[in-house]
DOMI-52390 format. One record per residue (C-alpha): residue number from 1; x, y, z. Coordinates in nm, 2 decimals, decimal comma. Layout:
<sites>
mardren | X | Y | Z
NUM | X | Y | Z
...
</sites>
This chain:
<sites>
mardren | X | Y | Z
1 | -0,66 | 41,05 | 12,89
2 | -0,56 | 40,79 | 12,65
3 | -0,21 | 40,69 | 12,79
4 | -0,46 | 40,64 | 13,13
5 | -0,67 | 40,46 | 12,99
6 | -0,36 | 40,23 | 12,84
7 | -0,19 | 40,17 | 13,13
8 | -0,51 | 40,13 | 13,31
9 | -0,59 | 39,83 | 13,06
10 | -0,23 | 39,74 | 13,05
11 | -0,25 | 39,67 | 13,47
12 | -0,56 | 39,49 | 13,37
13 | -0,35 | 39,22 | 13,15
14 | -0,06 | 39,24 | 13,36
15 | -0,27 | 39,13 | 13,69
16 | -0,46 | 38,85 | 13,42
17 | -0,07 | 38,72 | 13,36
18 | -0,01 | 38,70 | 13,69
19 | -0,34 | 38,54 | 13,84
20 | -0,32 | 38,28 | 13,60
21 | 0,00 | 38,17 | 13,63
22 | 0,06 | 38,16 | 13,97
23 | -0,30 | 37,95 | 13,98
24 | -0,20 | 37,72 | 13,73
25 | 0,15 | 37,65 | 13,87
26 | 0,04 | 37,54 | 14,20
27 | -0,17 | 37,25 | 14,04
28 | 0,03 | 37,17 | 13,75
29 | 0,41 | 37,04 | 13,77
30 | 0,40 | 37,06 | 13,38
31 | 0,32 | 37,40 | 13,38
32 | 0,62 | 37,69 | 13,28
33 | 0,73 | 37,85 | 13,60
34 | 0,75 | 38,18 | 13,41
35 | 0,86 | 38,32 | 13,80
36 | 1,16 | 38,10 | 13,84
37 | 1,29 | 38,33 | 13,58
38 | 1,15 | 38,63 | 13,70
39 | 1,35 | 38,55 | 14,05
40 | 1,67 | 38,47 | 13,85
41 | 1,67 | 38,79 | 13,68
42 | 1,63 | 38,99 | 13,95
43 | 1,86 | 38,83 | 14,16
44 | 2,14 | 38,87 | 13,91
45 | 2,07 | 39,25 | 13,86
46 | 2,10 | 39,34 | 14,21
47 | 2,38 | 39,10 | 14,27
48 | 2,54 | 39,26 | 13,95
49 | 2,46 | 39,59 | 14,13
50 | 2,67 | 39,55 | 14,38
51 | 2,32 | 39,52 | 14,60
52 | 2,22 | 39,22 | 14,79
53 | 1,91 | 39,02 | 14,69
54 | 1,59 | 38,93 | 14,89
55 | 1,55 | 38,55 | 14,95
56 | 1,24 | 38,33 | 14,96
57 | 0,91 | 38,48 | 14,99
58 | 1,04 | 38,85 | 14,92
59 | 1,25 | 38,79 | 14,66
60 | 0,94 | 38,62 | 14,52
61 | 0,69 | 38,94 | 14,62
62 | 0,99 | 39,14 | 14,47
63 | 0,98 | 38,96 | 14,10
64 | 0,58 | 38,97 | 14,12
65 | 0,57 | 39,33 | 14,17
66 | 0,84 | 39,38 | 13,89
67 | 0,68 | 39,15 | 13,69
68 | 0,32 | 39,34 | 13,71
69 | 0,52 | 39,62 | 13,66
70 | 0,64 | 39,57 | 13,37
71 | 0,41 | 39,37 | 13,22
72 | 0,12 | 39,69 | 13,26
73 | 0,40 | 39,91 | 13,12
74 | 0,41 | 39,69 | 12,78
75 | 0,08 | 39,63 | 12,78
76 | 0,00 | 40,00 | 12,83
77 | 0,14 | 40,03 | 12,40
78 | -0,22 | 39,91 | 12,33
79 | -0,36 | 40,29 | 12,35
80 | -0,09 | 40,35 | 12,05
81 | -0,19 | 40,37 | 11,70
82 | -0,58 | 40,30 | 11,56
83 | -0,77 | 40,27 | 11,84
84 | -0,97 | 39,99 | 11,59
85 | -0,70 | 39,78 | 11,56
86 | -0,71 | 39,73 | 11,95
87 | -0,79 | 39,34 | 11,91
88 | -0,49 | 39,27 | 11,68
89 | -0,24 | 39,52 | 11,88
90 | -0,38 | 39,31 | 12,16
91 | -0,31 | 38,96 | 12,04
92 | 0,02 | 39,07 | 11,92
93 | 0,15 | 39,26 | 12,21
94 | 0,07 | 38,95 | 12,38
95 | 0,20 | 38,69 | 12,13
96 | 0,52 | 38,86 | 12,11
97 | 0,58 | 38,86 | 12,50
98 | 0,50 | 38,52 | 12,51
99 | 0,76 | 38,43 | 12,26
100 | 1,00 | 38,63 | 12,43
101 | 1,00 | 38,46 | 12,76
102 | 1,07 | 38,20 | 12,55
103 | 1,37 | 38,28 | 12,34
104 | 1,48 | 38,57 | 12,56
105 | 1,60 | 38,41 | 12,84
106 | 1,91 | 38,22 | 12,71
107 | 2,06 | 38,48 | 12,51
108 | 2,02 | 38,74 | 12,85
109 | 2,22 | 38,43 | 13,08
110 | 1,92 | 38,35 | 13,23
111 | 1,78 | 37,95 | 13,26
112 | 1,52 | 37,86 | 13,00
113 | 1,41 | 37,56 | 13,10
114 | 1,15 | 37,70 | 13,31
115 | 0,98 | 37,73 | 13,02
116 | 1,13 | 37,51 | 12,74
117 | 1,06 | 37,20 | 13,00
118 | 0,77 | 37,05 | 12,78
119 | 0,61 | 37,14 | 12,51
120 | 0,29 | 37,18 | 12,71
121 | 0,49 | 37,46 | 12,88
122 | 0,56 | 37,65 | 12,61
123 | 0,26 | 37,67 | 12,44
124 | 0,11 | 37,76 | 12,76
125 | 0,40 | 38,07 | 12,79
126 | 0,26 | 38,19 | 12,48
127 | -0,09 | 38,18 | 12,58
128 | -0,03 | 38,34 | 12,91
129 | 0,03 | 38,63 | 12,75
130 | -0,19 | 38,65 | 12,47
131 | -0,44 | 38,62 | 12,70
132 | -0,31 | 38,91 | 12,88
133 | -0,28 | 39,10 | 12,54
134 | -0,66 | 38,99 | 12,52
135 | -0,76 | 39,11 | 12,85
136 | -0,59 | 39,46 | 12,82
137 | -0,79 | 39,50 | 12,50
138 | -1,10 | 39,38 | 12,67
139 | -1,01 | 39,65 | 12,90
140 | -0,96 | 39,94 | 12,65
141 | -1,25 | 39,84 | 12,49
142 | -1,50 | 39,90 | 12,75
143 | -1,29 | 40,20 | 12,87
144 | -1,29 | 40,37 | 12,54
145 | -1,63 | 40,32 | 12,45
146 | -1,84 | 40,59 | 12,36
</sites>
């Protein structure tokens, strides 16, 4: 019941990721466009596959549903450990993938500057997903509650 109730709270941060950036991106050019990397990764694996990849609005569905997926998988690790250290694993999970998108990209091939554009954009990476961190722990909180 508690790997559930972890990947549960884990879609719950995962869809809080996602909503917010793909709000925040439509109104703000300074934003990071966390997708653009999404859609180059997933375009290279298949290619590197041998496998052709979607263009345009599915290869942009395709990354989203990776993305989510993914993202509730990692998120899912806050049901690990002391279930009253949920807040920390939470902010951490979430700081940690927000610095990833940020120095992970380069070294995997992929275009950082999606992210590394302005500073505003990298800050905002980070917060994404501590906010996501946040909201899965939210999550597990109300769901674990006794």
């Amino acid at each position: 019941m508690r790997k559930l109730k972890g990947i549960i709270s884990g879609l719950a941060g995962a869809l809080a990721v996602n909503i917010l950036h793909e709000t925040i991106r439509r109104y703000d050019s300074k934003a990071p466009r966390i997708d653009l990397i999404g859609k180059e990764a997933l375009s290279k694996s298949l290619s590197g596959i041998g496998v052709e990849p979607p263009k345009g609005k599915n290869l942009h569905q395709a990354t989203l549903a990776g993305d989510i997926v993914s993202n509730t998988l990692y998120y899912s690790l806050i049901a690990s450990g002391d279930i009253n250290k949920k807040w920390l694993r939470g902010a951490m999970l979430g700081a940690s993938a927000g610095l990833g998108a940020l120095k992970l990209p380069k070294p995997m091939g992929l275009d950082d500057t999606p992210v590394t554009k302005n500073r505003k954009a990298e800050v905002l990476t980070v917060l994404y997903y501590t906010f996501g961190g946040l909201v899965t722990a939210a999550t597990y909180a109300l769901l674990t509650k006794k």
